[in-house]
N, C-alpha and C positions, 0 to 999 in steps of 0.2 A: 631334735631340732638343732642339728649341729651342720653351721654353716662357712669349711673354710676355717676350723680352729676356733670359730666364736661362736658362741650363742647367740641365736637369733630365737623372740620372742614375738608371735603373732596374737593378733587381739581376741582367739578362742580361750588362750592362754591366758593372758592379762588379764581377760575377765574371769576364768576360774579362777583364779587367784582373789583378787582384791572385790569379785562383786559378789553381795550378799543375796539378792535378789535382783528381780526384773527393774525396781527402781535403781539400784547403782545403773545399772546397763545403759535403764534411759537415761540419765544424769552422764552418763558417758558418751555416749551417743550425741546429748547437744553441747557438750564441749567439745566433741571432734567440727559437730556443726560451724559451732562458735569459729575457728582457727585461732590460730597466734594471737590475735585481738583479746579471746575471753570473754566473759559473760558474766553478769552479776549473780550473785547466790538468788535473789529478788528472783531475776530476769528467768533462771533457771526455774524456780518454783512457780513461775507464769507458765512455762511452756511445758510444764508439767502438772499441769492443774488436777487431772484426772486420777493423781496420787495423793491430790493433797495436803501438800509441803506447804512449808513456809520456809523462809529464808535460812533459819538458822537449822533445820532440820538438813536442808538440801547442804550445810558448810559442813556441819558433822558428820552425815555420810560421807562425803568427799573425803575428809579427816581419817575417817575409818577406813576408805579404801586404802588412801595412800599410808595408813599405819600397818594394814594389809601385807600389801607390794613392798613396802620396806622390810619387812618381816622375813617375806620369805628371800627375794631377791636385790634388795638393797639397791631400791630405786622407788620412784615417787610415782606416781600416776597423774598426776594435778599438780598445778603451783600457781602462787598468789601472785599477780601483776597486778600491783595497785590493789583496786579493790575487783578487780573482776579475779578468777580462774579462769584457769586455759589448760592444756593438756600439755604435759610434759614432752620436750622433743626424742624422750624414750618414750613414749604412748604415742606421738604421732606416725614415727618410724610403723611401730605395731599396726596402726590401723591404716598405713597406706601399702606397708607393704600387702595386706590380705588384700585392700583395694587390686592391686596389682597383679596378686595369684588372680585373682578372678577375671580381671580384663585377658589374664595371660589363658586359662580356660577356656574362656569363649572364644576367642582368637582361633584356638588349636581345634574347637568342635567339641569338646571334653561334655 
């Protein structure tokens, strides 16, 4: 994944790394939803009901991904604005650029 002299990390990636399970994903998933704005730990455990979180479960995992991501590549996944999360504009990078491969795919016929 060498783009140009620099690492370039896409969100296959990102989430081997830092996600434990299908819940980080989905917890990943609706803060790319969320955008730059962010999302309450609350708000996240509503829209994820179907795993059964509660607020402080859904902060911890966040906590572990981004202790994760740090770990290996010394960067954050998540960050706190105020009281919501949002996804770090090195995670946004990740999940637009894959947006992107895949507009560029269908485009070509791929």
């Amino acid at each position: 994944m060498l783009l140009s002299g620099y690492l370039h990390f896409d969100q296959p990636y990102v989430e081997k790394i830092c996600c434990h399970d299908d819940v980080d994903k989905a917890i990943l998933n609706e803060l790319y939803g969320a955008g730059a704005a962010g999302i309450l730990p609350r708000d996240l455990a509503n829209a994820l009901e179907e795993y059964k979180l509660d607020r402080w479960q859904v902060l911890r995992r966040i906590q572990r991904m981004n202790k994760r991501l740090d770990e290996e590549i010394a960067q954050k996944v998540a960050e706190k604005q105020g009281h919501k999360w949002a996804l770090t504009s090195f995670a946004q990078e990740a999940w637009g650029s894959t947006k992107k491969n895949l507009l560029e795919k269908a485009e070509s016929g791929v």
